[in-house]
NUDO-207606 format. One record per residue (C-alpha): residue in one letter; x, y, z. Coordinates in steps of 0.2 Angstrom, whole numbers, plus 5000, padded with zeros to 4 digits. Example, Ala and Ser with C-alpha at 12.3 -4.5 7.8 and 13.67 -1.06 7.14 Angstrom:
! NUDO-207606
@rest: a&u: 5062&v: 4978&w: 5039
@rest: s&u: 5068&v: 4995&w: 5036
***
This chain:
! NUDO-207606
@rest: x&u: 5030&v: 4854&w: 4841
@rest: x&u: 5034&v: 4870&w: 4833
@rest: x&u: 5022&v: 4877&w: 4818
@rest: x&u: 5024&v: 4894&w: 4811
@rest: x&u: 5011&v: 4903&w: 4797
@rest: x&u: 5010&v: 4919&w: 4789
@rest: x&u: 4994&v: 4924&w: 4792
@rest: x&u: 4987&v: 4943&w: 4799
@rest: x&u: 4980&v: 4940&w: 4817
@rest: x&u: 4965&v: 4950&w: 4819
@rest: x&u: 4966&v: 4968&w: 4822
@rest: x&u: 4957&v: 4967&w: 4841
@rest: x&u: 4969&v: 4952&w: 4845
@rest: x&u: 4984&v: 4964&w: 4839
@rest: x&u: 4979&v: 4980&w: 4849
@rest: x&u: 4982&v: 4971&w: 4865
@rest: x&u: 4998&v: 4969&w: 4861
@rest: x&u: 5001&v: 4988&w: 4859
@rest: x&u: 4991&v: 4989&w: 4875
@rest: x&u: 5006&v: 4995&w: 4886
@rest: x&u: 5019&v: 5000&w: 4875
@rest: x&u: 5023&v: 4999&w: 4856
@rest: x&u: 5028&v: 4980&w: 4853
@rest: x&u: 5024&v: 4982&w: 4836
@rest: x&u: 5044&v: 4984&w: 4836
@rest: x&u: 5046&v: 4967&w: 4847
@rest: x&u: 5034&v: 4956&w: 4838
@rest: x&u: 5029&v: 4952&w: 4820
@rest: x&u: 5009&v: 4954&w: 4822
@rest: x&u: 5008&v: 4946&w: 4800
@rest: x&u: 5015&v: 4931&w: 4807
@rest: x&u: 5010&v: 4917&w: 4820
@rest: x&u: 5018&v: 4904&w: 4827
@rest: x&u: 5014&v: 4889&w: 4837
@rest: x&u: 5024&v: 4879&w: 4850
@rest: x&u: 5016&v: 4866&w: 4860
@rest: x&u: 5025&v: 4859&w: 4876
@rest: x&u: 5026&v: 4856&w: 4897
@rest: x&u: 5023&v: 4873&w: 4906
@rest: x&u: 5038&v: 4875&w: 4915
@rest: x&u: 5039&v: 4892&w: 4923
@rest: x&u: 5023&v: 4907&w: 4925
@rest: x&u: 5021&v: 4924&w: 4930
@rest: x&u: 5005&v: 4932&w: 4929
@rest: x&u: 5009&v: 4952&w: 4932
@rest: x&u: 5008&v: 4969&w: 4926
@rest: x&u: 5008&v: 4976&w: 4914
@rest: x&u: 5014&v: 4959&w: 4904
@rest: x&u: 5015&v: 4941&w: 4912
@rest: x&u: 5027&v: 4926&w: 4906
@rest: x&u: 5024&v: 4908&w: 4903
@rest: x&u: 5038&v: 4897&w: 4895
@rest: x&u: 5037&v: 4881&w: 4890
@rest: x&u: 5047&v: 4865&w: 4885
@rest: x&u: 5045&v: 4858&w: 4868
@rest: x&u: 5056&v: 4849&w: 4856
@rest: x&u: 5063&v: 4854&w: 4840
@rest: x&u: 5062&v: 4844&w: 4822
@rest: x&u: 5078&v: 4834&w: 4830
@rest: x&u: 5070&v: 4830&w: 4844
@rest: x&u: 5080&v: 4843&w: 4855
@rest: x&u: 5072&v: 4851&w: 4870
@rest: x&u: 5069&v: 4869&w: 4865
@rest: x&u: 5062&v: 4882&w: 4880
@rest: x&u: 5049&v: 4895&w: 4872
@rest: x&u: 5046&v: 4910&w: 4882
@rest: x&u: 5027&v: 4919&w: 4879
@rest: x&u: 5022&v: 4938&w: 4885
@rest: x&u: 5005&v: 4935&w: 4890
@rest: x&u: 4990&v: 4948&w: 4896
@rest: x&u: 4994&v: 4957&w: 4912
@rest: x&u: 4983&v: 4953&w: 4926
@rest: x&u: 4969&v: 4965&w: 4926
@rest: x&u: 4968&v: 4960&w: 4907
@rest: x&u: 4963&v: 4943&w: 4913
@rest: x&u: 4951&v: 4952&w: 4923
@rest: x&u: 4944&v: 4962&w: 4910
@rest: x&u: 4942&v: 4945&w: 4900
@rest: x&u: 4935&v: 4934&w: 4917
@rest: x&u: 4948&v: 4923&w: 4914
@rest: x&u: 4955&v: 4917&w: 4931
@rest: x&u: 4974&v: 4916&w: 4933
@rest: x&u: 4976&v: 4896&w: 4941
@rest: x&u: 4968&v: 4889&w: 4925
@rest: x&u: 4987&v: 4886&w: 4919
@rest: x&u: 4999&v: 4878&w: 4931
@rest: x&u: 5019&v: 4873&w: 4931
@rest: x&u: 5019&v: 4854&w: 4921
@rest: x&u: 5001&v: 4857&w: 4912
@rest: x&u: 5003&v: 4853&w: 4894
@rest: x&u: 4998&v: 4869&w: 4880
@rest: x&u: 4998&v: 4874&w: 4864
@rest: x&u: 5002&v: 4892&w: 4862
@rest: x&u: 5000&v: 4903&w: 4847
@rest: x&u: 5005&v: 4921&w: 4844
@rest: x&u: 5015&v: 4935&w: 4836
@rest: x&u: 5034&v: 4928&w: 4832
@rest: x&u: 5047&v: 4940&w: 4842
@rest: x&u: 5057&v: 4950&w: 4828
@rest: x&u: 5075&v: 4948&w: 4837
@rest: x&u: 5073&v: 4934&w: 4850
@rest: x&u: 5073&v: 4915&w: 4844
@rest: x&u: 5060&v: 4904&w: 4853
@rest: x&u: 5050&v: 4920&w: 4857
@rest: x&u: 5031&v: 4926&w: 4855
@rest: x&u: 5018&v: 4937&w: 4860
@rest: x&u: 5003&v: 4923&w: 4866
@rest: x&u: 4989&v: 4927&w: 4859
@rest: x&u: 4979&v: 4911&w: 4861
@rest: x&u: 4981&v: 4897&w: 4874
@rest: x&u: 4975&v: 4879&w: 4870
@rest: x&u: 4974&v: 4871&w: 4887
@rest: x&u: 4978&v: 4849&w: 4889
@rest: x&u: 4958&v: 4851&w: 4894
@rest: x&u: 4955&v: 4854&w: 4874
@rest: x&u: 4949&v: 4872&w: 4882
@rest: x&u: 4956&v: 4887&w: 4874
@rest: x&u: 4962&v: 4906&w: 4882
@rest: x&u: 4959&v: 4921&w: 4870
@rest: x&u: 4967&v: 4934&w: 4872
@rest: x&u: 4958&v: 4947&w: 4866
@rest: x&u: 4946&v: 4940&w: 4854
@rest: x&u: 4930&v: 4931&w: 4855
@rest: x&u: 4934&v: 4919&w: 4842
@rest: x&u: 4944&v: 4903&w: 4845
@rest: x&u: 4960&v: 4899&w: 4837
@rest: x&u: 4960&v: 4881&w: 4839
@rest: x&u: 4941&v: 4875&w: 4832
@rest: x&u: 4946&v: 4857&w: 4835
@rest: x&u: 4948&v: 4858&w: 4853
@rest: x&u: 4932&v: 4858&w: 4864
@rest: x&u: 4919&v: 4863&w: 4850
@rest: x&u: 4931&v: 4880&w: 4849
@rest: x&u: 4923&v: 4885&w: 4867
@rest: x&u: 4934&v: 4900&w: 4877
@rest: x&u: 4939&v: 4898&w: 4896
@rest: x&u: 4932&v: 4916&w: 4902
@rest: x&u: 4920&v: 4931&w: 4901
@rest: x&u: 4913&v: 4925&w: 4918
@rest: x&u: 4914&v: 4937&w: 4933
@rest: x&u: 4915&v: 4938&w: 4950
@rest: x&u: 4898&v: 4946&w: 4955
@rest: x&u: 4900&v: 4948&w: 4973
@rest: x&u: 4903&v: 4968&w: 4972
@rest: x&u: 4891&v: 4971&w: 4956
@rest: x&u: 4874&v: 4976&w: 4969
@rest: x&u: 4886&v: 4989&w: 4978
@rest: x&u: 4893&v: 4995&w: 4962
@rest: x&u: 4875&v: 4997&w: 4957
@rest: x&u: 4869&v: 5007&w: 4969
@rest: x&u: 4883&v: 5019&w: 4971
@rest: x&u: 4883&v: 5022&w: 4953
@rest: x&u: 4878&v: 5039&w: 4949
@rest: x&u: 4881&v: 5048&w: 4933
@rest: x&u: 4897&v: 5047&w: 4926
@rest: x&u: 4904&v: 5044&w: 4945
@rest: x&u: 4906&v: 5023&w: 4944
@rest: x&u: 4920&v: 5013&w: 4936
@rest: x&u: 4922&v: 5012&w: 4919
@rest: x&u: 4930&v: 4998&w: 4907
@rest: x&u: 4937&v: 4994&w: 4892
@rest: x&u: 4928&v: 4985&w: 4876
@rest: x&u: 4945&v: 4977&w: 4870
@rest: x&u: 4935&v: 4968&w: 4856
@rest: x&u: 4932&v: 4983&w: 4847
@rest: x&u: 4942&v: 4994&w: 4838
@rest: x&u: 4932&v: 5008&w: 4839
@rest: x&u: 4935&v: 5007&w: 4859
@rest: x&u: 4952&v: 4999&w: 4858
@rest: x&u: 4965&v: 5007&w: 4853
@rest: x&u: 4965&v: 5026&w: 4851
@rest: x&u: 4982&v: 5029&w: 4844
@rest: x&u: 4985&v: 5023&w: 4828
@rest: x&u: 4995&v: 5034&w: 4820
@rest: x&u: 4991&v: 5045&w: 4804
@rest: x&u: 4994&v: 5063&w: 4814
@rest: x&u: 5001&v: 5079&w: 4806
@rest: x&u: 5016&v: 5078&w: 4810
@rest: x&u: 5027&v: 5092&w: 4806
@rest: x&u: 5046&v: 5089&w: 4800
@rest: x&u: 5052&v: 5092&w: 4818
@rest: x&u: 5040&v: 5077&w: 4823
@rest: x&u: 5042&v: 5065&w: 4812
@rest: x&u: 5063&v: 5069&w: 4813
@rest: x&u: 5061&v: 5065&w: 4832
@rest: x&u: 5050&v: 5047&w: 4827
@rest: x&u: 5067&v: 5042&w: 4815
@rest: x&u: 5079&v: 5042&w: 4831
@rest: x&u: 5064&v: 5033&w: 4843
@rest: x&u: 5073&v: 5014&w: 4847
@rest: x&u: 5059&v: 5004&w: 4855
@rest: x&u: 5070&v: 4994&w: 4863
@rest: x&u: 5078&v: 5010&w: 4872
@rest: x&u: 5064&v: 5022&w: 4878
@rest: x&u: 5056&v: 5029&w: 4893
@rest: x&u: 5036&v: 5021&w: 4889
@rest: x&u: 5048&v: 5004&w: 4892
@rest: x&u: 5047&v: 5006&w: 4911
@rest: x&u: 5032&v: 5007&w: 4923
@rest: x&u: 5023&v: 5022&w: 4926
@rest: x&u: 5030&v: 5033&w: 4911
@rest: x&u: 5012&v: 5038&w: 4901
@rest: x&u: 5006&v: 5054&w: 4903
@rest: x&u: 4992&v: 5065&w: 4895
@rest: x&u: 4986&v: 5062&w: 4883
@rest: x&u: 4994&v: 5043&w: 4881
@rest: x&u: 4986&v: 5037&w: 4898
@rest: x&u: 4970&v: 5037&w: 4892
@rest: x&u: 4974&v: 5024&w: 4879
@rest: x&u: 4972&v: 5012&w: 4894
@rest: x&u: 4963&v: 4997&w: 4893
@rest: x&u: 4963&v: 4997&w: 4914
@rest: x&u: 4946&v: 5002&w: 4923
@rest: x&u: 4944&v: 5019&w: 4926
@rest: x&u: 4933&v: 5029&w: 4940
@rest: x&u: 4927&v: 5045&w: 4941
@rest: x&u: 4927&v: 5050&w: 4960
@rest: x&u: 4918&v: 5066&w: 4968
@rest: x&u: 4928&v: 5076&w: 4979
@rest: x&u: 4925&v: 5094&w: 4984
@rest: x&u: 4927&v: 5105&w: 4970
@rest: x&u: 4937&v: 5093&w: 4961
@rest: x&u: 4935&v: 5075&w: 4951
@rest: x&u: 4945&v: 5062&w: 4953
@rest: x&u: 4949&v: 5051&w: 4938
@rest: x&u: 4960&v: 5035&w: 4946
@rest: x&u: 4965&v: 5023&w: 4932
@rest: x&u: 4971&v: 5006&w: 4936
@rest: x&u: 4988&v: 5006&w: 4924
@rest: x&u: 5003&v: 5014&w: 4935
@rest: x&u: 4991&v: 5017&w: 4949
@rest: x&u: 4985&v: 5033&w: 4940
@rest: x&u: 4976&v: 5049&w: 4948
@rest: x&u: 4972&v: 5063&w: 4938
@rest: x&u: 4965&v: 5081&w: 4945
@rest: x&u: 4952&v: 5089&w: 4937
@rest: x&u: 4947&v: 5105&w: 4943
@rest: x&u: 4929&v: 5111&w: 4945
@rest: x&u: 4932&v: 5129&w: 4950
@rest: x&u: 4932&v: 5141&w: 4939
@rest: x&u: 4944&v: 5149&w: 4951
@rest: x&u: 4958&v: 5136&w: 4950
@rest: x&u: 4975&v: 5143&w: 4946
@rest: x&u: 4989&v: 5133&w: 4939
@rest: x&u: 5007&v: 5134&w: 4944
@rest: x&u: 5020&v: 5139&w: 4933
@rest: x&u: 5025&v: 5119&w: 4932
@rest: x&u: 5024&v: 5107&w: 4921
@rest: x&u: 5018&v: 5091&w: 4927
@rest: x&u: 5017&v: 5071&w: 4919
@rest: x&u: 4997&v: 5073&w: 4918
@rest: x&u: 4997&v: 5093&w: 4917
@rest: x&u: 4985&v: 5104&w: 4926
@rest: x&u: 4967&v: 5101&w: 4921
@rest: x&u: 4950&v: 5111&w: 4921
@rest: x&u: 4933&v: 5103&w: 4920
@rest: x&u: 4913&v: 5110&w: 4919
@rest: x&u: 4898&v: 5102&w: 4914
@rest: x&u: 4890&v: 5103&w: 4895
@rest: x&u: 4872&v: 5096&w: 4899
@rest: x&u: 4881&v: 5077&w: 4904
@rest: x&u: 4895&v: 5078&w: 4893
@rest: x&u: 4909&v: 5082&w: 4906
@rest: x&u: 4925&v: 5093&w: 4895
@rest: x&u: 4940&v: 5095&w: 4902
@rest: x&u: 4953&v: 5106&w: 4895
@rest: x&u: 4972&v: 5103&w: 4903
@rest: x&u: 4989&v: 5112&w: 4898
@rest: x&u: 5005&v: 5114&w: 4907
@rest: x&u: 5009&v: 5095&w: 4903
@rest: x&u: 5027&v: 5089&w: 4902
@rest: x&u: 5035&v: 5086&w: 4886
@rest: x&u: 5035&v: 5068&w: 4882
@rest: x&u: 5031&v: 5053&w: 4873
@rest: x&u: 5010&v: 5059&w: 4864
@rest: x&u: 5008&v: 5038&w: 4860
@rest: x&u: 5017&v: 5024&w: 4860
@rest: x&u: 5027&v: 5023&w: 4842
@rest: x&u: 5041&v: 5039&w: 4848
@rest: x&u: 5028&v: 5053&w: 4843
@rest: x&u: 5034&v: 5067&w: 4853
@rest: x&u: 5024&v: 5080&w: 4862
@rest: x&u: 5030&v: 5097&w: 4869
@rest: x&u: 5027&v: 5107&w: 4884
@rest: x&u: 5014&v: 5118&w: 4870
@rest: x&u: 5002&v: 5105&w: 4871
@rest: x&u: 4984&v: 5106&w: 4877
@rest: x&u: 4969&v: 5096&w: 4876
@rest: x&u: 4952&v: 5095&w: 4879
@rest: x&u: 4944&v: 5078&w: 4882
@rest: x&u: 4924&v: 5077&w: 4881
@rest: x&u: 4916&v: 5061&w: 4892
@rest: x&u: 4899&v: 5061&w: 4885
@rest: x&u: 4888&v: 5046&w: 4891
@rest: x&u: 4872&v: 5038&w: 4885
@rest: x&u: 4857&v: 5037&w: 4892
@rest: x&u: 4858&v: 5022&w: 4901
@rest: x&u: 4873&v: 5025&w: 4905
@rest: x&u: 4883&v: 5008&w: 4902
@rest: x&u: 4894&v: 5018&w: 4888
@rest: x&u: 4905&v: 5033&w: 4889
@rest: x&u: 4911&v: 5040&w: 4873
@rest: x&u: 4928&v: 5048&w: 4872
@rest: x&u: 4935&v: 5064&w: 4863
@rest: x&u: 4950&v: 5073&w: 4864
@rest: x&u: 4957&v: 5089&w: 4854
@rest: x&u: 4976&v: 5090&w: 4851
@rest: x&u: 4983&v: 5104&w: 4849
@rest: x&u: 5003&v: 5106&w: 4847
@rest: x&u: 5009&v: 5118&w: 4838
@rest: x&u: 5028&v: 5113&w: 4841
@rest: x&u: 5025&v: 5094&w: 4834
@rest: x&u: 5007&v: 5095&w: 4824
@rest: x&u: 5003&v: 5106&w: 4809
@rest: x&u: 4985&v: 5106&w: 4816
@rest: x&u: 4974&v: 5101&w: 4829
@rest: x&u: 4967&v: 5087&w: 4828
@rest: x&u: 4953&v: 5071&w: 4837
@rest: x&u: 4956&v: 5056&w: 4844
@rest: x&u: 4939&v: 5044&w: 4850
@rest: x&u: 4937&v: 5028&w: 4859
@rest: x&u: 4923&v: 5024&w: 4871
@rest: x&u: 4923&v: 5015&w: 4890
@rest: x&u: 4907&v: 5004&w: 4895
@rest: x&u: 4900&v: 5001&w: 4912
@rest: x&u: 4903&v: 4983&w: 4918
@rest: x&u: 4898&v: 4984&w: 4939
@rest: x&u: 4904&v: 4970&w: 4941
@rest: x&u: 4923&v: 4979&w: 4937
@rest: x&u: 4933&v: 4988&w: 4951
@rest: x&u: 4949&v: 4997&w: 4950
@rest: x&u: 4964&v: 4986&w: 4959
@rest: x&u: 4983&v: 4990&w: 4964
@rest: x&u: 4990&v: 4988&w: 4949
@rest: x&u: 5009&v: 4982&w: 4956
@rest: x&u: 5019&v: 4985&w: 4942
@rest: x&u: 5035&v: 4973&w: 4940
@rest: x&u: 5049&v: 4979&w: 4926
@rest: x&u: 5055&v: 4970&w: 4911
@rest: x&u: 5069&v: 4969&w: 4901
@rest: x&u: 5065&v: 4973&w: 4883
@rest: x&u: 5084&v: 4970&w: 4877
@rest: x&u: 5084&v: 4953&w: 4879
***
């Protein structure tokens, strides 16, 4: 069964989408679509997992319907566990129609043969007559939260992403000032054929648009920020002494101090590259400083960085999100398996 309605899938459900890299060009987010079937084939991976289907059409043809779904440590961040959907199960799937691909969609919501839903992304159900509406998820394993606990000290714990709020989740959304060079670079950008479409490829600043846990690590007269997407480190150098070489490097050489607990770090001699996910670029001109500035509990970290790029932006300008503290999150290997985005 195949039902399709235009309709705008809420905002927080759409940003997980663009998580990774710009699918806004791959899927039609005003639209969803539905295809109920068998499960025959699933793959949950980084940084986007696969489930396809087999349904019928109106003629009563079988019809196989591939879904991107959440990568891994999504499902993590969500508590959803990844053996609640097995080969021969019977689902409903909704989600974002893909714009060139028949028989295609970005899952967005699962409706399991249990009458239990998967939401991706959203604490609100899609499919009200199943189960009372009630989501599979937001449980955790707490085996590792005491430990976390009691290593946590300042900003030096693992920090994670509140994907159910836009204010934490995304940070680019667009609306720069973009200078005539820039926004000529953005009319030649093919999201079908671009660097950000392969593993590893976000730098600074786009990085930090992760929705992966991030940790801030002690070590010697440096901080360590290791971010789960792409296996991440970034440097930041505490010494005032620190000298930068004369490269230019994918996260750029960075310098940190501390403003009462508000940690600022200020990096330069970054690579020219992708600055987000829909083809803005960036040149080797950039610098930014970043401000991590906890609460007084310390279960949020808000998020500020300053762009400035004179080659690509007629002005600096901010960009915010925030992390909170959840102990019982850790960062993981990330294992990130490639995609072909032209078919």
């Amino acid at each position: 069964m195949i039902r399709v309605t235009a309709l705008l899938i809420g905002l927080c459900v759409a940003a997980v989408a663009a998580a990774h890299h710009s699918t806004v060009a791959i899927y039609d987010s005003s639209q969803v679509v539905e295809a109920t079937g068998i499960v025959e084939e699933i793959s949950w991976r980084n940084p986007h997992g696969r489930l396809v289907i087999r349904t019928e059409d109106d003629a009563g043809e079988g019809v196989a319907w591939e879904a991107e779904i959440p990568a891994i440590v999504v499902l993590r961040i969500l508590g959803i566990s990844d053996d609640l959907i097995t080969v021969g199960d019977r689902v409903t799937m909704a989600g974002s129609p893909a714009r060139r691909t028949a028989n295609s969609m970005a899952a967005r919501n699962i409706l399991l043969s249990s009458g239990y839903e998967l939401a991706f992304g959203s604490n609100t159900p899609y499919f009200p007559a199943g189960k009372g509406g009630n989501l599979i998820g937001r449980s955790y394993d707490a085996s590792n939260v005491e430990e976390a606990k009691a290593k946590a000290d300042g900003i030096f714990r693992v920090w994670a992403t509140n994907m159910n709020d836009r204010a934490a989740f995304p940070m680019f959304r667009g609306g720069y000032p973009l200078n005539d060079a820039a926004k000529a670079v953005v009319a030649e950008w093919d999201p079908f054929d671009n660097d950000l479409i392969h593993c590893g490829t976000k730098g600074q600043p786009l990085i930090m648009i992760t929705p992966t846990p991030v940790e801030f690590v002690r070590e010697g007269d440096r901080i360590l920020m290791r971010i789960e997407e792409y296996d991440t480190l970034r440097v930041i150098h505490m010494s005032p002494d620190a000298v930068a070489s004369d490269e230019h490097t994918q996260f750029g050489f960075s310098r940190g101090s501390f403003d009462g607990e508000t940690l600022v770090v200020e990096t330069d001699h970054i690579q020219a590259q992708y600055f987000d996910p829909d083809g803005v670029p960036q040149s080797e001109q950039m610098r930014t400083v970043e401000r991590f500035t906890p609460n007084a509990a310390y279960d949020r970290l808000d998020y500020r960085i300053t762009v400035t790029d004179p080659v690509y932006f007629t002005e600096p300008f901010d960009l915010t999100r925030y992390f909170v503290w959840k102990p019982e999150m850790s960062v993981h290997p990330y294992e990130c398996l490639e995609r072909d985005w032209t078919k």
